[in-house]
NUKOLGU-264834 format. One record per residue (C-alpha): y, x, z; residue in three letters; residue number from 1. Coordinates in pm, whole numbers, plus 50000, padded with zeros to 5 digits. Each point is the difference from the previous one (the first is absolute). Layout:
<vokols>
north east up code pos
Y X Z ala NUM
...
</vokols>
This chain:
<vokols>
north east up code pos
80741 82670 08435 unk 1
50346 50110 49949 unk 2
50260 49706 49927 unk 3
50213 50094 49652 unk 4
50390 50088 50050 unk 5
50013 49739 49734 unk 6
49852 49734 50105 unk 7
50121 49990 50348 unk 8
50362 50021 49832 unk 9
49926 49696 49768 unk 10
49834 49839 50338 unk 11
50348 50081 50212 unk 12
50232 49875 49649 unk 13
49791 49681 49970 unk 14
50045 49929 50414 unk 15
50363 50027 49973 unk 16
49999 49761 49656 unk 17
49803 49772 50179 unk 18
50206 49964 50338 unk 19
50077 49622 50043 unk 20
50407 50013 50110 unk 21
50131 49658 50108 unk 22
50289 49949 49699 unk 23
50203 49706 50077 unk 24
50389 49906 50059 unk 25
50201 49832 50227 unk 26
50049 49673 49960 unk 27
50373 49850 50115 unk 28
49962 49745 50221 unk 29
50057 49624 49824 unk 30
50307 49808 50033 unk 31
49989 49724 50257 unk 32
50151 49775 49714 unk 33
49685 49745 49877 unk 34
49727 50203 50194 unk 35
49851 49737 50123 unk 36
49808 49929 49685 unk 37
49759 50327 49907 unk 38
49829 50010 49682 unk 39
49620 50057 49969 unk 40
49906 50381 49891 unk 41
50106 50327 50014 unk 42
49862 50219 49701 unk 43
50134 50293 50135 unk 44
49749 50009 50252 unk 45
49728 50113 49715 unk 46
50174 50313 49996 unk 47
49970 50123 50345 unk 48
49803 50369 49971 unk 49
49861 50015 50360 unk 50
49914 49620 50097 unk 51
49986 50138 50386 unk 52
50355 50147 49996 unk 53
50326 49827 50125 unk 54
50209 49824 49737 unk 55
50349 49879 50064 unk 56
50057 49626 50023 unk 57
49991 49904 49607 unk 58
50264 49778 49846 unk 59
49872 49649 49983 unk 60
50018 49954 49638 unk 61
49625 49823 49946 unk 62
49916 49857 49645 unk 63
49742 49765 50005 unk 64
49784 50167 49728 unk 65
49907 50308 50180 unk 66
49800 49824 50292 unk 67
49690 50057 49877 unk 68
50060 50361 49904 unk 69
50152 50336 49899 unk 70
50162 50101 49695 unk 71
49669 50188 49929 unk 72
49806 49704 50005 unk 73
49887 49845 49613 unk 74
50005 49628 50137 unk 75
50334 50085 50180 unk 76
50110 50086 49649 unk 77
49939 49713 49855 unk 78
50282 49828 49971 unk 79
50213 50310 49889 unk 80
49762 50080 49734 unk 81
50066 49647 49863 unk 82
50416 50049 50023 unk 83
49997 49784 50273 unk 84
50030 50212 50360 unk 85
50145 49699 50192 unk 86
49708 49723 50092 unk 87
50060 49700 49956 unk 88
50058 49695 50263 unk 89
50029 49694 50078 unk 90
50339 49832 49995 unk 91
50095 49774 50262 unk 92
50003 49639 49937 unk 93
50163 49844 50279 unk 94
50322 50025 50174 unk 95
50137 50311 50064 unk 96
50229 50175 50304 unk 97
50153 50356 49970 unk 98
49733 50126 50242 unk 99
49713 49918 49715 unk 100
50229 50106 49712 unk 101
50080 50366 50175 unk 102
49579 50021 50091 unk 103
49937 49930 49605 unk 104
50239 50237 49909 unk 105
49932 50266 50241 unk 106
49592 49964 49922 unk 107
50043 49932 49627 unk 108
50259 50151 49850 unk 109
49918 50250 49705 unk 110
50311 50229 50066 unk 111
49869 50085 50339 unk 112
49591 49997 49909 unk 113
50169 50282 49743 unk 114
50178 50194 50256 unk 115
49657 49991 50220 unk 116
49849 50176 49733 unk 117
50304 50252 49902 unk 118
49960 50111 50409 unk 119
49623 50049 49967 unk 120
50065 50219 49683 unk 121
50281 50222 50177 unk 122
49741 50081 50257 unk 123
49770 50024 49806 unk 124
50261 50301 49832 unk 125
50048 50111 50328 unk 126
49624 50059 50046 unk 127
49992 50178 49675 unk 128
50278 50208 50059 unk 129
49841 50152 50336 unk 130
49614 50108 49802 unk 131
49957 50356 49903 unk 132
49981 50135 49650 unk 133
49600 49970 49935 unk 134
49833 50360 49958 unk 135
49879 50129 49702 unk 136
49734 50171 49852 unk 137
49878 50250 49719 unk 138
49709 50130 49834 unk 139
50025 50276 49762 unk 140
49732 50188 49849 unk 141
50047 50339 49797 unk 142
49793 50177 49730 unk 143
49783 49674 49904 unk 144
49693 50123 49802 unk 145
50076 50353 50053 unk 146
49677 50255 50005 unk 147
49971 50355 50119 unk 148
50043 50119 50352 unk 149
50340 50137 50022 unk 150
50242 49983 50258 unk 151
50126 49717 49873 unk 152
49719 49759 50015 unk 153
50051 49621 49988 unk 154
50117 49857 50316 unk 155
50181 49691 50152 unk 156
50306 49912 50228 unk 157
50070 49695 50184 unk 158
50349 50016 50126 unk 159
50143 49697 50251 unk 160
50364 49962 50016 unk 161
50245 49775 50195 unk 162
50342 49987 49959 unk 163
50213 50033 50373 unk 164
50359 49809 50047 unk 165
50177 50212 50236 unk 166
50298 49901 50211 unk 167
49867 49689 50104 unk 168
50066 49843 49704 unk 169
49682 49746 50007 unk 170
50110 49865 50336 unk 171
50381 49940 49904 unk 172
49847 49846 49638 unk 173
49821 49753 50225 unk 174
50274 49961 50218 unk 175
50204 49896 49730 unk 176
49777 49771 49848 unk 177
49963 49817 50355 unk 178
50377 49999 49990 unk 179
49994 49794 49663 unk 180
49726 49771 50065 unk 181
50230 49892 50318 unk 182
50279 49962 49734 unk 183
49768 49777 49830 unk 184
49936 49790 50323 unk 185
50395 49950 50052 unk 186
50058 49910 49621 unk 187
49718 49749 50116 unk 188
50132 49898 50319 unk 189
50314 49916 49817 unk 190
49780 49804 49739 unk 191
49910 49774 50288 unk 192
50314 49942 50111 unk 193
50104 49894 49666 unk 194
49729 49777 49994 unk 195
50050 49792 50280 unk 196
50374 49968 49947 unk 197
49938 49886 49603 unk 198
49738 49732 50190 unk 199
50287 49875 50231 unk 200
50267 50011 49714 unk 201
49775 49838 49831 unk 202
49860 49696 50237 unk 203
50371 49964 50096 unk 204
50090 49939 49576 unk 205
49691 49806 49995 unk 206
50053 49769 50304 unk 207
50396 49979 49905 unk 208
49895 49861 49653 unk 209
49762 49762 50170 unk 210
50271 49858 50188 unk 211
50222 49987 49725 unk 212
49788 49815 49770 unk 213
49965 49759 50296 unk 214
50373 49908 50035 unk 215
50024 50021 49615 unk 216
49777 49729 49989 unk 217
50119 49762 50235 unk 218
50348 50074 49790 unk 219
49838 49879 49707 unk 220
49838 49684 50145 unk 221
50307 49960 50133 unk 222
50218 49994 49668 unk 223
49705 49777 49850 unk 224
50028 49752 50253 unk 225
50382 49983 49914 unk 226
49975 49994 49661 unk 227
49754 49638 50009 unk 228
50274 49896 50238 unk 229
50269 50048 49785 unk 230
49778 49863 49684 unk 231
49949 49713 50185 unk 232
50361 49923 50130 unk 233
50128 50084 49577 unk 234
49798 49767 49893 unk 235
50136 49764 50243 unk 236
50305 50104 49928 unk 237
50138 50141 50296 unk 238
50053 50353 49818 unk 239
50053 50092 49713 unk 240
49818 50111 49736 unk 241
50093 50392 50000 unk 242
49876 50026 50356 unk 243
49666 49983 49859 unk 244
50017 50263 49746 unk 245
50151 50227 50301 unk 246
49708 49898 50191 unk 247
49767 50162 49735 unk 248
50156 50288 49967 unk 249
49990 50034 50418 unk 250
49650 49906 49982 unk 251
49908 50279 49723 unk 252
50137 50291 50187 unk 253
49844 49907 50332 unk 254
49725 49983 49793 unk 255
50055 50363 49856 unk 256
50112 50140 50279 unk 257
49646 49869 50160 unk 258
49797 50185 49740 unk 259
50174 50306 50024 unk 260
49900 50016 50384 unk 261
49644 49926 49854 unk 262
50016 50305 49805 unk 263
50179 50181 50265 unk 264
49697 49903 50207 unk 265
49750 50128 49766 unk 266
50086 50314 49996 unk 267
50105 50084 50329 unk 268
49594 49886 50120 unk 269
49923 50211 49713 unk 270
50209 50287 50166 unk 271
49819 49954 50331 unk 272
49670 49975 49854 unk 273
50048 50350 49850 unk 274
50112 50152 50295 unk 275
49574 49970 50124 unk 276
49893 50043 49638 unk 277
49958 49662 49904 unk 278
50065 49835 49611 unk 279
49981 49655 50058 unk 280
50146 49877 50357 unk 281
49775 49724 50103 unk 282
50183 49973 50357 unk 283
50155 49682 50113 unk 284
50290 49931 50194 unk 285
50162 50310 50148 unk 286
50068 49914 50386 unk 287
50284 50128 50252 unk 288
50248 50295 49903 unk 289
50338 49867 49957 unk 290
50047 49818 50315 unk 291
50282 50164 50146 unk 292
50219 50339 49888 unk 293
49862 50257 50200 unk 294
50266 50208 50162 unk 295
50118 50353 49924 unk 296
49838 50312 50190 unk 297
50286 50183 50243 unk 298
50184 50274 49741 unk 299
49897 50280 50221 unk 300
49656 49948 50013 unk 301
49991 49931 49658 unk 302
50135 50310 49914 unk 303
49781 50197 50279 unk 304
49687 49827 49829 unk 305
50144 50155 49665 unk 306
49943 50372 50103 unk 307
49639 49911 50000 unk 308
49964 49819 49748 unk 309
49688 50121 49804 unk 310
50279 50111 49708 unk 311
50131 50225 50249 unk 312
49711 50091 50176 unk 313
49801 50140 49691 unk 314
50203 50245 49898 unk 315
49885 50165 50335 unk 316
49705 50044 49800 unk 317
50191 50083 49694 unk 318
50174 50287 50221 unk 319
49653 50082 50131 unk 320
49872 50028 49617 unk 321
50251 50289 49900 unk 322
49956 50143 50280 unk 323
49652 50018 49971 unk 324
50043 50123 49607 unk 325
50250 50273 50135 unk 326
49704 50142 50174 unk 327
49741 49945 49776 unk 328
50214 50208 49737 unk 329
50066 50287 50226 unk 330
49586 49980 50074 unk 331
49939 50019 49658 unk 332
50250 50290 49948 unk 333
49642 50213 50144 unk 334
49807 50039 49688 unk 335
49616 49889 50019 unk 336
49738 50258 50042 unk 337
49707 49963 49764 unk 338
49675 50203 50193 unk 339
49708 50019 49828 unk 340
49607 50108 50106 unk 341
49745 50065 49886 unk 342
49665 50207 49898 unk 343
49873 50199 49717 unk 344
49598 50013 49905 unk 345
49820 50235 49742 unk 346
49735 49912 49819 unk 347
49807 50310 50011 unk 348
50008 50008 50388 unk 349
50031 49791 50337 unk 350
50313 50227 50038 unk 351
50342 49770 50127 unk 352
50325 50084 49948 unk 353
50241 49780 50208 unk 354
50384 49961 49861 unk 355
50298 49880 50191 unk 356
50343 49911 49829 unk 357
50357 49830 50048 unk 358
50287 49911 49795 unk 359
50340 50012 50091 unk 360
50285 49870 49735 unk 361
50310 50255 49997 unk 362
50308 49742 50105 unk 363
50232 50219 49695 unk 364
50149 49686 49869 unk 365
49884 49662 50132 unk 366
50068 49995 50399 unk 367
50101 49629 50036 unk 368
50356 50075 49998 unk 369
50062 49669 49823 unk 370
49767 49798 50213 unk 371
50177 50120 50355 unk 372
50287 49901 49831 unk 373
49931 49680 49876 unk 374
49843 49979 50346 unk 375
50333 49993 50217 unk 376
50189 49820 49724 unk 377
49771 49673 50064 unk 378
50022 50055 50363 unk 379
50366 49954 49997 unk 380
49996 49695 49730 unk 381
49788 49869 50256 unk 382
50211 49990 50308 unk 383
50284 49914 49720 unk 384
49736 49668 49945 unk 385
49977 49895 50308 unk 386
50351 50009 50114 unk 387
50035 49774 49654 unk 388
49728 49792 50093 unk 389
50158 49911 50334 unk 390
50286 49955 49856 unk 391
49874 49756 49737 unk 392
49778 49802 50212 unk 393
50309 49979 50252 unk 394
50219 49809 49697 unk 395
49688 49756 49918 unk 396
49965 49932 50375 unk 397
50381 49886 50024 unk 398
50009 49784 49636 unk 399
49692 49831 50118 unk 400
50136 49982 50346 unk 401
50333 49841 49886 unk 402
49855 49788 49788 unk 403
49782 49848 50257 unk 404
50294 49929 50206 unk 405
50198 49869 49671 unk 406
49720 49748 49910 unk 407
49925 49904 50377 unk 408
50330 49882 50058 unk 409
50013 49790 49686 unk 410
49658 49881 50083 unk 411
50168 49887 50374 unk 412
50283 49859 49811 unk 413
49830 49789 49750 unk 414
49757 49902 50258 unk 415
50225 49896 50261 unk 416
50318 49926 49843 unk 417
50017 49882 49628 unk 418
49657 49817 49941 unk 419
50068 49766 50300 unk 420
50338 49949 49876 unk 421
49843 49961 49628 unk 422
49745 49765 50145 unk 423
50249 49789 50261 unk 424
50254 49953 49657 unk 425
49704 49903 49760 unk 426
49844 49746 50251 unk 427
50339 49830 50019 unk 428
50050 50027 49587 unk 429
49642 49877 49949 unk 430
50088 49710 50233 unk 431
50303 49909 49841 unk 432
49843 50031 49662 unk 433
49774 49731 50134 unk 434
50297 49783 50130 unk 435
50152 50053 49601 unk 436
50339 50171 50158 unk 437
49874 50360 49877 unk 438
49939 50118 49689 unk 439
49686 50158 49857 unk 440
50157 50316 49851 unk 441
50141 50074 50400 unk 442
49631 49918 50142 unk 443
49833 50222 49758 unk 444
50281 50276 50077 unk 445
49921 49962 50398 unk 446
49640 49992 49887 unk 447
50023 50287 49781 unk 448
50180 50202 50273 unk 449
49727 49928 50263 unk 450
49766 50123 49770 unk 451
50166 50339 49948 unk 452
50079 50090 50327 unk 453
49667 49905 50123 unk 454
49877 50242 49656 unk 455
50245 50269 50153 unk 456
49834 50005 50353 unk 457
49713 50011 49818 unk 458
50113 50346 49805 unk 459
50198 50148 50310 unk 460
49627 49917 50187 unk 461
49790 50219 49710 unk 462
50265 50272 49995 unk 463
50016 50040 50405 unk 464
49620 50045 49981 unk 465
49995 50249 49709 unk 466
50283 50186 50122 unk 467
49775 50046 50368 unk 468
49746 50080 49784 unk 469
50138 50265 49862 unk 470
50145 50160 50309 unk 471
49692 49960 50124 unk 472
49841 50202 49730 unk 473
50198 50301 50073 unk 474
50013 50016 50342 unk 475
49650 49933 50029 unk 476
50091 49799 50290 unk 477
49891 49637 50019 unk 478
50326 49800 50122 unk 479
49937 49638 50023 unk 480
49724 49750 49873 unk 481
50062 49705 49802 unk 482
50026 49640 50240 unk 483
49631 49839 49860 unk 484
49836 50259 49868 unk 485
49773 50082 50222 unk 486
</vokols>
């Protein structure tokens, strides 16, 4: 039995629409900077084509949620179907160090469970962008309910097409698509990075307040314990009567300047709490963080760790991406090919007439002139963008950097010169107060000053640690960990 023309070219067109090609991107390579604390799940591993083949190393961006499954999945679905595509968790309930805060945040938070799924669904793009056009096929029948036995008797055609990119184009349209999902991966790489230095900014506000509240408590017990004193010696008449109405005006704004730390307090747990996803911080005591100013990185390397930085190092990809739609517009300047086969029955006899066609589009007018144009132009903005880029991240390296070194050496100074000279002159007012040869508006002064400078330290602590942070966050590069926290 002879094989048809026709179906042995609908066999070969189906082969080649069926081919399994591996479609994935590269994947650049995380940060060093708070690696040390993967998430769970990669969705983007649903998406792989050929399950055998080689994929890059993936970025570790791992939502919780898609453990159990792939985006195709209805129970995986869940969740989104019900506007809520971030499961939920428990929140910690007892004390926490910067290592457990950065874990929660890094396994929990909803930015980077979304950024999972955004790189799943640019491969996912990229594996679209590499399938051929599907065949297709007609039927047409002529002279329906015709009689009589002429020449032109009823017959039927059935006529299989399939359109043909030329030039390549298919391969440089996937190529392209790889080159955005790894654009994707960097915009999430950077998402990480911002993650983890929000959760040390964070902690560090957090634990600063903490230690605030602390010393603006003792201040207040302090001033209370003064002002029964000083009742009790007015009423024995010892002093007068307006050093009591002093007293209780002392007394009220150590007592407001204790509830504004309270509030302060509030929020800044409430800060940290959303960096993981959480609504109501049930945490207790934060512990270590601001035990000593960490010291500032050497300039050079700092500024060596800047060129590759990932806000640098992704517009390698963005340079890669025009390039990649330069060539993908000069493929596409070869116009498809539409061939067609098929076969032609009559009615009347077991005669077969086999038919063979192609199309070919005359390029009079469109012959992506505007496309190879736009093509370079994007190119160049892109080298333009990274030279910006470097330049950019090369100004926020040196403001954070200099602002490290600012707040470290007020943090030294504080620490080792003015709150031991604070505390050496209010020990000596607080014992003269008790001898009755110094007054209570100088031992509230001393006390007041102690309490500011040791509030100072505190602030010059928190901004040290956010200002590392932040380096830290665009170098990619961690520098130093916090004394305690781990």
């Amino acid at each position: 039995m002879r094989s048809s023309p026709l179906l042995l070219i609908g066999l070969a067109l189906l082969a080649a629409g069926c081919a399994r090609h591996p479609v994935y991107a590269s994947r650049p390579a995380p940060r060093p900077f708070a690696l040390g604390h993967p998430p769970s799940a990669d969705p983007a591993a649903a998406v792989a084509v050929d399950s055998s083949a080689p994929r890059p190393p993936a970025l570790s961006l791992r939502p919780a949620d898609s453990a159990h499954g792939n985006g195709d999945s209805e129970h995986g679905n869940a969740d989104l179907a019900h506007g809520n595509g971030h499961r939920a968790h428990e929140e910690p309930t007892g004390d926490l160090t910067l290592d457990d805060a950065l874990a929660l945040a890094l396994r929990h938070s909803p930015a980077l469970s979304a950024c999972a799924h955004e790189v799943a669904a640019a491969d996912a793009r990229a594996l679209q962008a590499g399938l051929w056009r599907n065949p297709e096929i007609g039927l047409r029948r002529d002279r329906l309910g015709s009689g009589g036995g002429t020449d032109d008797d009823a017959r039927s055609r059935i006529i299989l097409s399939q359109r043909v990119e030329t030039g390549r184009a298919p391969a440089r349209r996937r190529a392209l698509a790889c080159i955005e999902s790894e654009l994707v991966a960097w915009d999430c790489e950077a998402e990480r990075l911002s993650v983890a230095a929000e959760t040390i900014q964070s902690f560090a506000a957090t634990a600063g307040a903490q230690e605030k509240l602390f010393h603006l408590r003792e201040a207040r017990d302090f001033v209370r314990e003064i002002q029964r004193g000083v009742g009790e010696r007015a009423a024995s008449g010892e002093l007068p009567e307006r050093r009591v109405h002093q007293m209780v005006r002392h007394a009220s704004a150590a007592e407001i300047a204790l509830r504004r730390a309270e509030s302060d307090l509030a929020a800044a747990r409430q800060r940290l709490a959303a960096t993981w996803g959480g609504c109501r911080p049930r945490f207790g005591a934060l512990l270590g963080g601001l035990d000593e100013p960490p010291a500032p990185p050497d300039s050079a390397a700092l500024m060596e760790a800047v060129e590759r930085s990932p806000a640098v190092a992704r517009w390698r990809s963005g340079i890669a991406r025009a390039d990649a739609r330069a060539r993908l517009a000069a493929a596409e300047a070869w116009l498809p090919v539409q061939l067609e086969a098929g076969v032609r029955l009559r009615d009347d006899s077991s005669e077969r007439t086999y038919l063979l066609g192609m199309e070919l589009p005359l390029p009079l007018f469109d012959r992506g002139q505007g496309s190879r144009r736009s093509a370079r132009h994007e190119l160049a903005a892109a080298e333009a963008g990274q030279a910006a880029a470097r330049a950019e991240a090369a100004v926020e390296a040196s403001a954070a950097y200099q602002e490290l070194a600012a707040a470290r050496f007020e943090a030294l100074a504080l620490r080792n010169e003015v709150i031991p000279a604070a505390a050496a002159e209010f020990a000596a007012l607080r014992q003269g107060f008790a001898e009755g040869v110094v007054s209570v508006a100088d031992l509230l002064d001393a006390a007041g000053d102690l309490t500011r400078a040791r509030i100072d330290y505190i602030d010059a602590l928190v901004a040290c640690r956010q200002a590392l942070a932040r380096i830290e966050e665009l170098t990619g590069m961690p520098l130093s960990v916090p004394s305690g926290s781990r």
